[in-house]
C-alpha positions as CSV (number, residue, x, y, z in Angstrom):
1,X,-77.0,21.7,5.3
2,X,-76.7,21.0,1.6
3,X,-80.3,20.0,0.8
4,X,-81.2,18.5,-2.7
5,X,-84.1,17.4,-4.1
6,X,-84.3,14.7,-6.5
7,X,-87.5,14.6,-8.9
8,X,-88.0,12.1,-11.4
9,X,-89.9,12.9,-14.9
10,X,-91.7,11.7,-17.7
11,X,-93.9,14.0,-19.8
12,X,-93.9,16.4,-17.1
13,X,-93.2,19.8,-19.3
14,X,-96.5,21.2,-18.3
15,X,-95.1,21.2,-14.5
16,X,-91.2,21.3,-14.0
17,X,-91.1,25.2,-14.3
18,X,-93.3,25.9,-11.9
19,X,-92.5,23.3,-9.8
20,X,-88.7,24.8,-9.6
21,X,-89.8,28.4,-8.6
22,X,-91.8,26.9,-6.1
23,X,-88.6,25.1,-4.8
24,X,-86.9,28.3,-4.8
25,X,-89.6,30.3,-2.8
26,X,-88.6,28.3,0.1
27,X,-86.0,29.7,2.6
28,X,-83.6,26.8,2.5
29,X,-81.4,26.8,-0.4
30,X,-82.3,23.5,-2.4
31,X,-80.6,22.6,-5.1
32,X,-82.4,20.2,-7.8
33,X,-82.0,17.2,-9.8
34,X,-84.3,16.1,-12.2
35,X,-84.0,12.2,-13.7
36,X,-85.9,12.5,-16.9
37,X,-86.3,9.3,-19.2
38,X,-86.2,11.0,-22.5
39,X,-89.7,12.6,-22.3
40,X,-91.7,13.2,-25.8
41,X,-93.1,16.0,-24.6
42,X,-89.6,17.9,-24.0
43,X,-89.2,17.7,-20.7
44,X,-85.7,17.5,-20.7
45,X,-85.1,20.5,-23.5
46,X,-87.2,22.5,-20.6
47,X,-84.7,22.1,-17.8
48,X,-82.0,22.2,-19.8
49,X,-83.6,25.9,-21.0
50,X,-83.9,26.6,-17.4
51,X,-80.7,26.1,-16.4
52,X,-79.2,28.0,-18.8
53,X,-81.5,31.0,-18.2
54,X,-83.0,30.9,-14.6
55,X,-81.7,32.8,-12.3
56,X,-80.8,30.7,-9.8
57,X,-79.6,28.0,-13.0
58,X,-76.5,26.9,-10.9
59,X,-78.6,24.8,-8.3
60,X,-81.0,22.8,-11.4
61,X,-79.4,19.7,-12.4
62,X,-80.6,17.3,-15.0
63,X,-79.3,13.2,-15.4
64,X,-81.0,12.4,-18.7
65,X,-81.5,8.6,-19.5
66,X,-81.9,7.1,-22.7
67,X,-85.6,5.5,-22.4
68,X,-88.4,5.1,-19.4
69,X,-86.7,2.5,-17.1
70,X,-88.9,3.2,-14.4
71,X,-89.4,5.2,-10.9
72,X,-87.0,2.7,-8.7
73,X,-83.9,2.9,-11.2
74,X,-84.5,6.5,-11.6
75,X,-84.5,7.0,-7.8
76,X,-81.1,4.5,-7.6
77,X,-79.6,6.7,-10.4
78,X,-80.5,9.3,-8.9
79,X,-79.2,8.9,-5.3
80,X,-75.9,7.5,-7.2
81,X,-75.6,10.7,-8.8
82,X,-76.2,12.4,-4.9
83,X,-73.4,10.5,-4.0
84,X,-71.0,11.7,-5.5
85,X,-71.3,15.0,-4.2
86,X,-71.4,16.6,-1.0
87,X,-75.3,16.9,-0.8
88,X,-77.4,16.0,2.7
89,X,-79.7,15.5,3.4
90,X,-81.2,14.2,-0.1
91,X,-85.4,14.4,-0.5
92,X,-87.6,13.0,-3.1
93,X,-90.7,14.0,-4.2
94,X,-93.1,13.3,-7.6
95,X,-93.1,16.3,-10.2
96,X,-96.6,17.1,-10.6
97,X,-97.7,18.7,-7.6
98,X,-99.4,16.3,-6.0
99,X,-96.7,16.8,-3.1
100,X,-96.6,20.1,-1.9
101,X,-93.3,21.7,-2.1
102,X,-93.6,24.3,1.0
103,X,-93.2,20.4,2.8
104,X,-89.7,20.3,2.2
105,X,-89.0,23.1,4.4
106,X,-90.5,20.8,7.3
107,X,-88.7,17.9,6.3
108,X,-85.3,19.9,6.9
109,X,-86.8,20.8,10.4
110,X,-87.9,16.8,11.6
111,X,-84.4,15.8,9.8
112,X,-82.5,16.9,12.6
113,X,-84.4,14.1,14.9
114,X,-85.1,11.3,12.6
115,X,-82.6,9.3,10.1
116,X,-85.7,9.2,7.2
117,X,-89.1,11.8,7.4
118,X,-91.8,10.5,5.6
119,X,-94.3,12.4,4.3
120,X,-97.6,10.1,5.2
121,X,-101.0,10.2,4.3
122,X,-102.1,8.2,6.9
123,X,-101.4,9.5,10.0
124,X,-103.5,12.3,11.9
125,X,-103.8,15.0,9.8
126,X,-102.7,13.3,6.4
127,X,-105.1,13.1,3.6
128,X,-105.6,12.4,-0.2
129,X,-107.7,14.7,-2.3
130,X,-108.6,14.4,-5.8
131,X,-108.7,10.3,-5.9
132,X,-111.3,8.1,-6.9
133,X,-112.7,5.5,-4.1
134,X,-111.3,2.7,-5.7
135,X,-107.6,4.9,-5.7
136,X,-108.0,5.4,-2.3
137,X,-108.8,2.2,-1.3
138,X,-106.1,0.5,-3.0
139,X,-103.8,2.4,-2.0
140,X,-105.2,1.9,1.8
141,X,-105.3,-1.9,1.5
142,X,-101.5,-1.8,-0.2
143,X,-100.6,-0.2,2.9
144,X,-102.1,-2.4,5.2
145,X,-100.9,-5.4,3.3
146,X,-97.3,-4.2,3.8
147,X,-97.3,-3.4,7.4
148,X,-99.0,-6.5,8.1
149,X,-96.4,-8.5,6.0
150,X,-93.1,-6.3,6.8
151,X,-94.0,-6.1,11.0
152,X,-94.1,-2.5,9.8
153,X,-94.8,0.1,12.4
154,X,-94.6,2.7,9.5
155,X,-98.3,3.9,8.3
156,X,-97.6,4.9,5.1
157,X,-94.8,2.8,3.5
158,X,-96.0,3.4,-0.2
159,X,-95.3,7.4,0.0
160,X,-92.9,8.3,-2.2
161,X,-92.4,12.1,-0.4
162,X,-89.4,11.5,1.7
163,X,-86.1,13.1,3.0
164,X,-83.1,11.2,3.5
165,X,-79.8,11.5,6.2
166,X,-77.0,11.4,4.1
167,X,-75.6,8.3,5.8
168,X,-79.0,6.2,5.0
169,X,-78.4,6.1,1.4
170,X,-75.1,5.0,1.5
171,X,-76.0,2.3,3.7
172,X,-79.4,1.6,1.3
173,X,-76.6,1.2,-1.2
174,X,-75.1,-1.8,-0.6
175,X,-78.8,-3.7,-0.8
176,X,-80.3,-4.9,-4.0
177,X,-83.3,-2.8,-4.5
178,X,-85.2,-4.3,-6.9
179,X,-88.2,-2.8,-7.8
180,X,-89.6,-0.1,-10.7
181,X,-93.2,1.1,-9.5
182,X,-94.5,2.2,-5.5
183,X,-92.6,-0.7,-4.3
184,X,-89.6,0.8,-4.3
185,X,-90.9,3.0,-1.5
186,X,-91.6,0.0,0.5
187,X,-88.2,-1.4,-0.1
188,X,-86.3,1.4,0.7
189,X,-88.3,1.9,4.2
190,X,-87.9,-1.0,5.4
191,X,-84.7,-1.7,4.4
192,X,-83.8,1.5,6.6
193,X,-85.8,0.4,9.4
194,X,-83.9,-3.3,9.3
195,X,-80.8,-1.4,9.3
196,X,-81.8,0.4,12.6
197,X,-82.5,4.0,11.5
198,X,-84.8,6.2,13.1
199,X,-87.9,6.2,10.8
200,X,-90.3,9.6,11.5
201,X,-93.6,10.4,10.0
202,X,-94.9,14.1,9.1
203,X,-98.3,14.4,7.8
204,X,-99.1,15.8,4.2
205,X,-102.1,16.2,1.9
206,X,-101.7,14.3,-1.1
207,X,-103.4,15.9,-4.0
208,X,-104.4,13.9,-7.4
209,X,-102.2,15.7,-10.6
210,X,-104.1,18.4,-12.2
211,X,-101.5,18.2,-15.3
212,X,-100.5,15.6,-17.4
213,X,-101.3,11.5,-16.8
214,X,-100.8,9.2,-13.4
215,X,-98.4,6.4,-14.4
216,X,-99.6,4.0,-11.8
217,X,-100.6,0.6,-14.2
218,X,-101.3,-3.2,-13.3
219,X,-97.8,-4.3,-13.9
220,X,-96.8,-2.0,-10.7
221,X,-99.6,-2.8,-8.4
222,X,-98.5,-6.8,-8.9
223,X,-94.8,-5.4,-8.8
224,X,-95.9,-4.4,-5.1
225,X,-97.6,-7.4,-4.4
226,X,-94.9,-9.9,-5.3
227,X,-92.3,-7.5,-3.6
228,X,-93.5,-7.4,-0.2
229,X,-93.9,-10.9,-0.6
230,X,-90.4,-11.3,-1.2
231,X,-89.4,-9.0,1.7
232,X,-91.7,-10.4,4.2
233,X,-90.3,-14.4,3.1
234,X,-86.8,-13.7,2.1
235,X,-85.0,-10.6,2.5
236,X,-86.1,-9.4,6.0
237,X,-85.0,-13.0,7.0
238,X,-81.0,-12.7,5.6
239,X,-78.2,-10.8,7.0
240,X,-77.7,-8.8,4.1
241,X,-79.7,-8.7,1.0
């Protein structure tokens, strides 16, 4: 195996550091890429310090883009840049925590029998922690709106903690995934799913950030809504999208 990890950031200098020994505790050798879209706060002059002077600085990558484009192009830059090298299989996970890194060692294990692991908070022995009722409850009701849309026998298709076979991104790649906020997630499952990949589901706690500020606005939660719509209507119904 040649496992990486792709993390997208935005203001996330409080976290990264951390977040990379963490990674590095674990006994599989990950190696790291972080997206960053030119981040006030430094985020990017922070990685680039680590992998100069960490000690394992050889596995920290950094793509650096020129503005905030958003969590889907960053993930499509991102599994571009994968791509290109020999990496597989290829996770993704948010940078603040609120996915807990030890996780990634049990995605390498449920890898070996599923195409896609999720990492789901809404299966036996998922949870969310830290999250306001009204959080938690749209995020429940996105879910079920999905599933009921998409046919979906996946419980949690807005995660965004998941590891990839090789072999699924380059088939993901010839699709047009549109979206910028969560529905990304949803495209990219059941695009796999339509394409006949084996689709597992691990259970993790999701814990609310404890640094920095959630980027989850309006514009993304009607992103989702119009986006299933579109799958559900159009996309699921075609050939190829």
């Amino acid at each position: 195996m040649n496992p990486l990890v792709i993390i997208p950031t935005y203001n996330e200098r409080d976290n990264v550091a951390a977040l990379v020994d963490a990674i590095f505790k674990l006994p599989a050798t990950f190696s790291i890429l972080f997206v960053d879209d030119n981040s006030p706060d430094g985020t990017a002059r922070l990685i680039e310090g680590l992998q100069t002077n960490h000690a394992q600085a050889d596995r920290i990558h950094l793509l650096s883009r020129p503005k905030k484009l958003g969590l889907g192009s960053a993930y499509r830059d991102g599994f571009a840049w994968a791509l290109r090298g020999t990496f597989d299989p290829i996770c993704q996970m948010d940078a603040d925590f609120s996915h807990d890194p030890t996780v990634l060692a049990l995605f390498l294990k449920n890898i070996e029998r599923a195409d896609l692991v999720l990492g789901s908070r809404y299966i036996p022995g998922g949870d969310t922690v830290g999250w306001p009722w009204h959080r938690n409850a749209l995020s429940r009701g996105a879910n079920i709106y999905a599933r009921i849309l998409t046919r979906s026998d996946v419980r949690d298709l807005t995660g965004g903690f998941k590891c990839y076979q090789r072999r699924v991104l380059q088939s993901l790649s010839e699709y047009s995934m549109r979206a910028e906020g969560y529905a990304f997630q949803i495209e990219t499952t059941t695009y796999a799913k339509k394409l006949g990949f084996l689709v597992a589901e691990i259970p993790i706690t999701f814990k609310d950030r404890e640094k920095g500020k959630s980027k989850l606005s309006r514009k993304v939660v009607f992103e989702a809504f119009f986006t299933v719509l579109r799958l559900a209507i159009f996309d699921l119904r075609k050939k190829k999208i």
